[in-house]
C-alpha positions as a Markdown table, in Angstrom:
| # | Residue | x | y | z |
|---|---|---|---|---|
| 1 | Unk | 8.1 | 16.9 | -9.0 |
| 2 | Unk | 7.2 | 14.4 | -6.7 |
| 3 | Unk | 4.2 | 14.3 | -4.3 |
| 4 | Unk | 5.0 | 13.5 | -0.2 |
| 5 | Unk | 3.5 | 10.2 | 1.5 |
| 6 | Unk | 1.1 | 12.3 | 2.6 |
| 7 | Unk | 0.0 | 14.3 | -0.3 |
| 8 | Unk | -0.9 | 11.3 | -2.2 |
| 9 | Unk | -2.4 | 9.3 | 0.5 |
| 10 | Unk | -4.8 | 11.6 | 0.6 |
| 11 | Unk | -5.9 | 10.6 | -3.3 |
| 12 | Unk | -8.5 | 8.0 | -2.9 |
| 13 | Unk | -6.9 | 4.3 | -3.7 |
| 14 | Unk | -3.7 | 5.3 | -4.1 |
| 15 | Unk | -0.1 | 4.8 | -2.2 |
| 16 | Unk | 3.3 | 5.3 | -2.4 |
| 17 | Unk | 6.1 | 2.7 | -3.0 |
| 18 | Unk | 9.2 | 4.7 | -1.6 |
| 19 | Unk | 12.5 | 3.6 | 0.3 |
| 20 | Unk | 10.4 | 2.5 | 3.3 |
| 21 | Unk | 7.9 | -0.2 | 1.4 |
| 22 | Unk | 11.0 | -0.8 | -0.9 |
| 23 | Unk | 12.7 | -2.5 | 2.2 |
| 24 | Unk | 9.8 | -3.6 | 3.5 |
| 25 | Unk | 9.0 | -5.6 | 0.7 |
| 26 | Unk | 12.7 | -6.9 | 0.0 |
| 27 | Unk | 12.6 | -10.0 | 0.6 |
| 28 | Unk | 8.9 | -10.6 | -1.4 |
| 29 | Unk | 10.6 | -8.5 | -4.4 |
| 30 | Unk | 13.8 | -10.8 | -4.0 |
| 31 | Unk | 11.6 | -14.0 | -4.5 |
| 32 | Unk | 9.4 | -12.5 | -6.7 |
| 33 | Unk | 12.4 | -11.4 | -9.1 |
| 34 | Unk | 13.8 | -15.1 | -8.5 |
| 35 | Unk | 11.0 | -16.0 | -10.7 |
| 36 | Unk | 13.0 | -14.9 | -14.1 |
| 37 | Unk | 15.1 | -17.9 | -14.0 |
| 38 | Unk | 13.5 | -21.2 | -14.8 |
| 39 | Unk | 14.6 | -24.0 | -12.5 |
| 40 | Unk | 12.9 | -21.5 | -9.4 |
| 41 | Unk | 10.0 | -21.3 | -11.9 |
| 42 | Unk | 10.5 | -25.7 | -11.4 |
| 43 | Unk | 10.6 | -25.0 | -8.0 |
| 44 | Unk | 8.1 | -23.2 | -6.9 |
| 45 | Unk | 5.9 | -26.0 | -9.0 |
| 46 | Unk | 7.3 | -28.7 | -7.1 |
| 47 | Unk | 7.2 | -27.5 | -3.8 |
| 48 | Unk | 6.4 | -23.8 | -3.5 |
| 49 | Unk | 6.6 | -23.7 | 0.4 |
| 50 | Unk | 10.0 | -24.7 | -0.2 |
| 51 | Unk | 10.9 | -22.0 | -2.3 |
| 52 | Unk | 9.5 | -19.4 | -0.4 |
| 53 | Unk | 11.0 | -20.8 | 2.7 |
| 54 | Unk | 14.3 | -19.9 | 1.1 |
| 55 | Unk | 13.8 | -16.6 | 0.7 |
| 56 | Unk | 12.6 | -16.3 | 3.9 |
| 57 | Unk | 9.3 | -15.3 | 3.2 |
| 58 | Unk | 7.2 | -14.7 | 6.4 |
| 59 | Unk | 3.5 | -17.0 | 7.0 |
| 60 | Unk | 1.5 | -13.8 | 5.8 |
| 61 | Unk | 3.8 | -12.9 | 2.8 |
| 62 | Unk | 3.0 | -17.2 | 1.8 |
| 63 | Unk | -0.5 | -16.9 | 2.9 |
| 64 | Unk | -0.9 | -14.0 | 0.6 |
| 65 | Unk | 0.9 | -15.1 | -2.6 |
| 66 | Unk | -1.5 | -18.5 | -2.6 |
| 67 | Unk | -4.4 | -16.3 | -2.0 |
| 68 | Unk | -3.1 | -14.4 | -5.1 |
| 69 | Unk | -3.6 | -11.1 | -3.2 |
| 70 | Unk | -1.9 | -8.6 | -5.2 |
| 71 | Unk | -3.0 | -5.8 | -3.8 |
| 72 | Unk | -1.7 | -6.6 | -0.1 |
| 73 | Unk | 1.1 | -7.5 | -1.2 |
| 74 | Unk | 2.3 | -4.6 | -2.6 |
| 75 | Unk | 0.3 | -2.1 | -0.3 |
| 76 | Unk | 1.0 | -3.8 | 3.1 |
| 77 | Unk | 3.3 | -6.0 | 2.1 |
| 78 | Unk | 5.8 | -3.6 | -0.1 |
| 79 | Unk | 6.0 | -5.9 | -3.4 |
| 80 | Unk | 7.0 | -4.0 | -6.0 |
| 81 | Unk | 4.1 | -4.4 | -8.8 |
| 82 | Unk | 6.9 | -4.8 | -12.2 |
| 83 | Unk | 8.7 | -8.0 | -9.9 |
| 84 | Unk | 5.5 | -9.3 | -8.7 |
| 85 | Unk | 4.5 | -9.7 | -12.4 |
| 86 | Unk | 7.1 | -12.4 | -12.5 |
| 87 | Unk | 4.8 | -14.5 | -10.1 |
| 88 | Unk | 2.3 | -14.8 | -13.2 |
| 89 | Unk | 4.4 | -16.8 | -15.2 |
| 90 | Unk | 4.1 | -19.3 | -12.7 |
| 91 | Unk | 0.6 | -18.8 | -11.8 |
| 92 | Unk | -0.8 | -18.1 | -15.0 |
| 93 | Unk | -1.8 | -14.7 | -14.0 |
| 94 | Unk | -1.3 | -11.5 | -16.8 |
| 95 | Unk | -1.0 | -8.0 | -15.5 |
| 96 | Unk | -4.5 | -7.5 | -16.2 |
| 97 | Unk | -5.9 | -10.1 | -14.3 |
| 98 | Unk | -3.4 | -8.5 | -11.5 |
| 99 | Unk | -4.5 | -4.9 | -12.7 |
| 100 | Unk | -8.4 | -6.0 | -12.1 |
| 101 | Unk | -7.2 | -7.7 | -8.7 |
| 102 | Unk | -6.3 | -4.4 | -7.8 |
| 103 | Unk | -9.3 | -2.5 | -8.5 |
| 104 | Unk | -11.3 | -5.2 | -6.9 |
| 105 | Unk | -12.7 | -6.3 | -10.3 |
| 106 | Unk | -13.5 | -9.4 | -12.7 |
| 107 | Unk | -11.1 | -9.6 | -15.8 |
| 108 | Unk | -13.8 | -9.0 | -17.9 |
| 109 | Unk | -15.1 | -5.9 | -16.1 |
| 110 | Unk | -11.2 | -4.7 | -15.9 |
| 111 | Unk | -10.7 | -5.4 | -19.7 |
| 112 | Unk | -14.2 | -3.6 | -20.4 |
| 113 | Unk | -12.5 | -0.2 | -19.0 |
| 114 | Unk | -9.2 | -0.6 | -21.2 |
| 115 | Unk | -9.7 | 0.5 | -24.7 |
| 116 | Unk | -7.6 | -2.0 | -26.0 |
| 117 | Unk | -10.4 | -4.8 | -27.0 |
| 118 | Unk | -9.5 | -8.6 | -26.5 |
| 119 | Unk | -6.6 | -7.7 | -24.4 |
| 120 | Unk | -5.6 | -10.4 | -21.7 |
């Protein structure tokens, strides 16, 4: 059973990605998925401005990917958090250090509330 926009919002640190931040973020989850193949990998290293312009990203959407701000991107943003991923084999960033980015932590304070030890 699902919970209503409303429902959840009212969870502490929580949102939901529905339809409307599913078109919201279309074009960031478009470039963000373009990331799979390896010349746009090449690309975005060359001249990531570039790249993004292609896909149309907006000033904040750029602004926001070089600040590496995950979590805007996906709450105000609409980024879809499994597509976004793909922008850490660019920047060198694992789900983790994403994961701590949203909780507004360190990696090593994030990784110290996984049980998994040495995970990265």
């Amino acid at each position: 059973m699902s919970q209503s926009g409303e429902e959840s919002e009212s969870i502490a640190g929580t949102y939901v990605f529905d339809g409307t931040q599913s078109r919201k973020g279309y074009r960031l989850n478009k470039f963000f998925f373009s990331l799979n193949k390896a010349e746009n990998r090449a690309a975005f290293k060359e001249d990531a401005e570039a790249l993004m312009d292609r896909f149309g990203l907006t000033d904040w959407e750029k602004r926001k990917i070089g600040e590496k701000d995950w979590l805007a991107l996906a709450r105000e943003g609409g980024a879809n958090i499994y597509v976004m991923y793909k922008m850490g084999s660019v920047t060198g960033d694992s789900l983790q250090h994403i994961g701590a980015a949203f909780r507004g932590q360190s990696l090593e304070e994030f990784l110290g509330t996984r049980k998994v030890q040495g995970a990265r």
